[in-house]
C-alpha positions as CSV (number, residue, x, y, z in Angstrom):
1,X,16.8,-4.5,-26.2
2,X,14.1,-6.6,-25.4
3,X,12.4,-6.3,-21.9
4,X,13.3,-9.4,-21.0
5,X,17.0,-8.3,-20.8
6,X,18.1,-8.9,-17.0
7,X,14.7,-9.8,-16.0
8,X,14.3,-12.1,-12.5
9,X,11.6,-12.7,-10.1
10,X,12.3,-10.7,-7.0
11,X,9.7,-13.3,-5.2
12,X,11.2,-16.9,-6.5
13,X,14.7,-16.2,-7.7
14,X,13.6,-17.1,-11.4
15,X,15.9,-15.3,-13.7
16,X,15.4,-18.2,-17.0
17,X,14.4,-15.1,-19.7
18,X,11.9,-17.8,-21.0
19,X,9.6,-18.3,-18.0
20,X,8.0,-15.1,-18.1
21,X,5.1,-14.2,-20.2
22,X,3.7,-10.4,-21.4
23,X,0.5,-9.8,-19.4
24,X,0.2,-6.3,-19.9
25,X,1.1,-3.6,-22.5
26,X,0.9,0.1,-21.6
27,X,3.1,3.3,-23.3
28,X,5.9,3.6,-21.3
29,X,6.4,-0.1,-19.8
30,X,5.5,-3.5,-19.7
31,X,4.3,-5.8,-17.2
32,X,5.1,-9.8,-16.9
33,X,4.1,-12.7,-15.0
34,X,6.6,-15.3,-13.5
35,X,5.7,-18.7,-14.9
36,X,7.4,-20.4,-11.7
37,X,4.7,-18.7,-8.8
38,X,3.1,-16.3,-10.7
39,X,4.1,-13.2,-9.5
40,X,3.1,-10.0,-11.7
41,X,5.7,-7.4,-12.1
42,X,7.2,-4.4,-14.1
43,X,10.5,-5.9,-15.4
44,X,14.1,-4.6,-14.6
45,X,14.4,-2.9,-17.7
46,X,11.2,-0.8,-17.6
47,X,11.9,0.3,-14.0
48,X,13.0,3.7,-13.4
49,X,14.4,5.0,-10.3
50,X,11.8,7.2,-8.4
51,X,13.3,9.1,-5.5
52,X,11.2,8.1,-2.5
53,X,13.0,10.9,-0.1
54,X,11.2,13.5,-2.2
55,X,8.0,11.5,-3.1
56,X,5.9,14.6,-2.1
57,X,6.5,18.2,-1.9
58,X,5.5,21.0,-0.2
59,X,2.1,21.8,-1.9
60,X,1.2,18.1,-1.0
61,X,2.3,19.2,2.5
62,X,0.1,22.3,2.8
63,X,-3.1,20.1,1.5
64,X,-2.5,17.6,4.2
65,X,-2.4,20.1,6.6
66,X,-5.6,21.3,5.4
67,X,-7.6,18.3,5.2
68,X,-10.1,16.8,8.0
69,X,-7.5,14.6,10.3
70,X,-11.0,13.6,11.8
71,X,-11.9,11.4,8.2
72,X,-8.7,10.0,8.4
73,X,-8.1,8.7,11.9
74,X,-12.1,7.3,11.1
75,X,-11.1,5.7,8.3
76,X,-7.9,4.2,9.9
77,X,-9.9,2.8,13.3
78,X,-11.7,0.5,11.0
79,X,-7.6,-1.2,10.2
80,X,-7.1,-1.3,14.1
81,X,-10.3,-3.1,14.5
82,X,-9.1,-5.7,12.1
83,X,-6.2,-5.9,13.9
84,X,-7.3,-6.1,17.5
85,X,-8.9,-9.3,16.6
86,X,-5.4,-10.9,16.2
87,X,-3.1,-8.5,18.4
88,X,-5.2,-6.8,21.1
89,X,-2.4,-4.3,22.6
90,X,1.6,-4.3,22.8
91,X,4.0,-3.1,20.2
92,X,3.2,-1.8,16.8
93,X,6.1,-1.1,14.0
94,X,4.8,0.7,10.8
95,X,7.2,0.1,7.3
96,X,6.5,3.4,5.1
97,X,4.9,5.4,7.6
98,X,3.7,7.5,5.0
99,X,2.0,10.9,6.2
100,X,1.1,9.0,9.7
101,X,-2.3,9.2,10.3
102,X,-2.8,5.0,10.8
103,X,0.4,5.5,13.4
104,X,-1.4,8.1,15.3
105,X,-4.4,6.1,15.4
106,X,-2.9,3.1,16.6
107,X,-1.4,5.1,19.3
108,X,-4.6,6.6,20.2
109,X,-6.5,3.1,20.5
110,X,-3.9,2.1,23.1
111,X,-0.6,0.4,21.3
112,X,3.0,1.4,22.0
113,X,3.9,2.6,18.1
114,X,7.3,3.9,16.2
115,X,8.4,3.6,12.6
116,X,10.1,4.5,9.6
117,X,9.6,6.6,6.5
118,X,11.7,7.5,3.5
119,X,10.5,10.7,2.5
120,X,11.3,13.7,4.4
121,X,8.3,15.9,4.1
122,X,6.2,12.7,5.0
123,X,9.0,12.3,8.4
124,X,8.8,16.1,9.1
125,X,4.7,15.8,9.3
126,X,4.6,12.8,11.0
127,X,7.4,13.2,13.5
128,X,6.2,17.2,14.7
129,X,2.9,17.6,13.1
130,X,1.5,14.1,14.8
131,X,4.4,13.8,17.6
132,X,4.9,10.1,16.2
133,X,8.3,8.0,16.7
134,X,9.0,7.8,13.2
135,X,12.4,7.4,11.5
136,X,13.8,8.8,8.9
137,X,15.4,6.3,6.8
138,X,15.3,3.4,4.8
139,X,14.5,0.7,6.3
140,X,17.1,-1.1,4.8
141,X,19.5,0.3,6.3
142,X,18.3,0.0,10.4
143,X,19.5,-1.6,13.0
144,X,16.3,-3.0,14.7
145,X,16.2,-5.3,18.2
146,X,15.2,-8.7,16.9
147,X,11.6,-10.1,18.4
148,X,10.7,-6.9,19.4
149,X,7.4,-6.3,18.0
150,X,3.6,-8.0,18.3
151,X,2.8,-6.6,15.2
152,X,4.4,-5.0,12.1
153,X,2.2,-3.0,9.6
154,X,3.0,-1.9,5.9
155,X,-0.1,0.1,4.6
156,X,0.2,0.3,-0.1
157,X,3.8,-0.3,0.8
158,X,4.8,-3.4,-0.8
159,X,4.0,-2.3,-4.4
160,X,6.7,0.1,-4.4
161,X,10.1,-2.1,-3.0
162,X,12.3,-3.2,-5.6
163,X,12.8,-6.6,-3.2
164,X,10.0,-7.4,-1.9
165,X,11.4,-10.4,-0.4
166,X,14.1,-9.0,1.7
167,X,11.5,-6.3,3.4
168,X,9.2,-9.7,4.0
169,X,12.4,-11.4,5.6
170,X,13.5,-8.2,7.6
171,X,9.3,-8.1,9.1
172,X,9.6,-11.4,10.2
173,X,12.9,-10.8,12.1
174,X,11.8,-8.3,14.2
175,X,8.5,-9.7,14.8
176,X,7.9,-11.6,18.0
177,X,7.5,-15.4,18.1
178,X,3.7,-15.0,17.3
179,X,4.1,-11.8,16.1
180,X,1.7,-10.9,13.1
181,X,2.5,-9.5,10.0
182,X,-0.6,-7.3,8.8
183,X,-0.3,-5.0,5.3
184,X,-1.9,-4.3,2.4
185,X,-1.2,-3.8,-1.5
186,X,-3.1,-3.7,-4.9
187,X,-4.8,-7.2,-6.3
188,X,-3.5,-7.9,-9.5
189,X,-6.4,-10.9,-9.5
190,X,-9.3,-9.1,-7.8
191,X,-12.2,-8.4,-9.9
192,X,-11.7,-4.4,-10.8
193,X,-7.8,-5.1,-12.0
194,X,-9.4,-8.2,-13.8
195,X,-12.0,-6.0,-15.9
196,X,-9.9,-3.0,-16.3
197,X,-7.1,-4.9,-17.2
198,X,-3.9,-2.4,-18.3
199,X,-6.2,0.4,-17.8
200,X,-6.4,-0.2,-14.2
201,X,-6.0,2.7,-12.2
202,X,-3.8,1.2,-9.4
203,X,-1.3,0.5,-12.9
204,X,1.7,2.5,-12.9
205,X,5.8,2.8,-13.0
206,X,5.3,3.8,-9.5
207,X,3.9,0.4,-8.3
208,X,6.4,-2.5,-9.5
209,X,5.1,-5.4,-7.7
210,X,1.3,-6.4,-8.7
211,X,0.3,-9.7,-6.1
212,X,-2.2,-12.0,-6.4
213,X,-3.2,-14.0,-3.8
214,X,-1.5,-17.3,-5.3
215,X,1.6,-15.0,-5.5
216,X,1.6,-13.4,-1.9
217,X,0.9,-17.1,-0.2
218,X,3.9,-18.0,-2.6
219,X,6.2,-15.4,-0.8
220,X,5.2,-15.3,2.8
221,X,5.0,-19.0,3.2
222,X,8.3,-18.9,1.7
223,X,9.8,-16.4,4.1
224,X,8.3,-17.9,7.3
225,X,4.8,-16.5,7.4
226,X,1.5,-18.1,7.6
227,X,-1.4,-17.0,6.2
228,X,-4.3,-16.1,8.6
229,X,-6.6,-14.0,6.4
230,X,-6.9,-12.6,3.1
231,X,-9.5,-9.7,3.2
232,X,-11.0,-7.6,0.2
233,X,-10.3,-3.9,0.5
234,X,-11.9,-1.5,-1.7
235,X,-10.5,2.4,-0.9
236,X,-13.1,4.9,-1.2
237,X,-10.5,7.7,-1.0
238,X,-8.4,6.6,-3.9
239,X,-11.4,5.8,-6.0
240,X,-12.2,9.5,-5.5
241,X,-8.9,10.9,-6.3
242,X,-8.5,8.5,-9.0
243,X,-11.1,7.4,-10.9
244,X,-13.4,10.5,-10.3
245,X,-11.1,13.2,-10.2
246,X,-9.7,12.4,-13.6
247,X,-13.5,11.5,-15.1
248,X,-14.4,15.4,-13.7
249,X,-12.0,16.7,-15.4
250,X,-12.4,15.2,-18.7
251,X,-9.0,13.6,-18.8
252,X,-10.6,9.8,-18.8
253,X,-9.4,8.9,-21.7
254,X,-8.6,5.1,-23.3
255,X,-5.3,5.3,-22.4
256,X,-5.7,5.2,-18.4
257,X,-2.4,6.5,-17.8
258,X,-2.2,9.8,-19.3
259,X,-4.7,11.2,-17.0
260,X,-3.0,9.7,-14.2
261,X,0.0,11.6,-15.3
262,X,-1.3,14.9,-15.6
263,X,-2.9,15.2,-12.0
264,X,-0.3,16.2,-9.4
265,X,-0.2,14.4,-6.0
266,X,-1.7,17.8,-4.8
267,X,-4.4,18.8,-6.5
268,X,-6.0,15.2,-6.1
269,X,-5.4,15.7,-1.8
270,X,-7.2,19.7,-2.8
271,X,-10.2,17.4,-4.4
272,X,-10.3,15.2,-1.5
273,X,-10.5,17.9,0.8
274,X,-12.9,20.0,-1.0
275,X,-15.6,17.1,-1.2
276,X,-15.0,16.9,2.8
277,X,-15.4,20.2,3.5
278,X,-18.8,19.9,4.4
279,X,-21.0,20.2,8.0
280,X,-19.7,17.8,10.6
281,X,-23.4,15.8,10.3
282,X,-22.8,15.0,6.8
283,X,-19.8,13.9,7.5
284,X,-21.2,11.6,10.5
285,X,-23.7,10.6,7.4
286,X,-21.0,10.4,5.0
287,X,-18.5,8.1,7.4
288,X,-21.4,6.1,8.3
289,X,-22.3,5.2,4.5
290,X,-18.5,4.5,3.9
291,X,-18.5,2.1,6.7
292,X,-21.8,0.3,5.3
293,X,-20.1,0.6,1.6
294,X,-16.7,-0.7,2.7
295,X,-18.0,-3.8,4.5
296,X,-20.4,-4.6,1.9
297,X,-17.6,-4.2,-0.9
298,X,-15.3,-6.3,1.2
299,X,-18.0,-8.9,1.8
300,X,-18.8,-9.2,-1.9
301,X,-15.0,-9.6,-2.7
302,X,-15.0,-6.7,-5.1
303,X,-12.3,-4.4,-4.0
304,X,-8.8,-3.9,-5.7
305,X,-6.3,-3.8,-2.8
306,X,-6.3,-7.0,-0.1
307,X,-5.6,-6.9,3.2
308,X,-3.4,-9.9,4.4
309,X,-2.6,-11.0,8.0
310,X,-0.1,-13.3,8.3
311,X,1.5,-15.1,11.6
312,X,4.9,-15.8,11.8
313,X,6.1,-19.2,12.1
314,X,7.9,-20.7,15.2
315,X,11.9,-20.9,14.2
């Protein structure tokens, strides 16, 4: 069977088996490009089905609970800044909560937040660890008031959803008439994905969806959205668990995705918190220098994820 069998475009509604060309060639899968708005994507056939509700486990839970909550909420204050210069208070919904530490910062810096999240251990943290208003759920499946929001959030969300589309739709739904639509996912076109190529550490079966910023204009404009801002974002935290955990450990090897393979989800969390485990002045040091590096990163275009805001159109 060839990998074209079944394929479509989850962002155009191509489905012609001849519009799609091979970009990449790893092991275990393949990745294509739609020739109608060039959206990058692991085809149907590749695609296996990763159970979301147990994404993490309980030694990823114990890790969390260990690590410095004060890097985090830092590191998340510099999002709300970004977004206070579009929303400056009201109501904040966040798709894929995740482990909740953006949610809880939100709420400190003054917005009304809730949200959902698939995977239960991720819920259970969020919802009685943080004492967030997080559901757990697919978000697929809720009921949710219609212009109800000022802003909706997906933080390395998008990457993941089988129909991008539909969760771009469902945003722009709930959102209020000049509601914004703020997220951000991996850059199949920024420079590190460009020089690494199918090496690329952000590469896996995990993340389906690989956009470019041709391909996420393509979609949002599409779906009612227009595009504010398109910002670089380069994640000193996943750099660390990913690029120099596996280098540490010997495990770089030419085929990038064995070593991403044989780390678990909670020894790389162990390695970030035992690199923070330091005096709280080298942290202060340490923040500062990622604040100086991140802005300077960003400035110069060279990070691998992109932060996009996006304002919904009037109806």
């Amino acid at each position: 069977m060839s990998y074209r069998e079944n394929i479509n475009c989850e962002v155009c509604g191509n489905n012609d088996p001849q519009a799609f060309l091979l970009k990449f060639e790893r092991n275990d899968f393949k990745v294509c490009e739609c020739q109608n708005c060039k959206f990058v994507f692991i085809p149907q056939f590749y695609r296996e089905s990763i159970p979301y509700e147990d994404y993490r486990d309980e030694e990823v839970l114990k890790s969390v609970r260990q690590g410095n909550n004060y890097i985090k909420i830092r590191r998340h204050k510099l999002r709300i800044k970004l977004i206070r210069k579009f929303v400056k208070k009201g109501k904040l919904y966040d798709i894929g909560v995740g482990w909740g530490h953006f949610l809880y910062t939100a709420k400190l810096m003054g917005f009304d937040v809730s949200g959902v999240e698939i995977s239960e251990l991720m819920h259970y943290y969020a919802a009685n660890d943080l004492n967030l208003d997080v559901v757990h759920d697919n978000f697929f499946n809720l009921s949710l008031p219609e212009k109800n929001w000022d802003v909706v959030t997906m933080w390395d969300v998008l990457e993941h959803i089988e129909k991008p589309a539909e969760v771009v739709r469902r945003a722009r739904t709930i959102l209020k008439d000049d509601g914004y639509f703020i997220f951000q996912v991996p850059q199949i076109d920024s420079k590190v994905a460009k020089k690494q190529k199918q090496n690329w550490s952000m590469m896996s079966i995990e993340h389906i969806n690989y956009f470019s910023k041709e391909s996420i204009k393509y979609l949002l404009e599409k779906e009612g959205f227009e595009i504010i801002k398109i910002k670089s974002s380069y994640e000193l935290k996943l750099f660390l668990m990913f690029t120099v955990l596996p280098w540490l450990k010997g495990r770089k090897k030419k085929e990038t995705e064995t070593s991403q393979q044989a780390i678990s989800n909670s020894e790389r969390q162990n390695f970030f918190n035992k690199i923070t485990k330091v005096p709280k002045f080298v942290i202060w040091i340490g923040l500062l220098a990622h604040d100086i590096i991140y802005k300077t990163m960003s400035c110069l275009k060279y990070g691998e994820e992109m932060i996009v805001i996006a304002k919904k159109k009037m109806d």
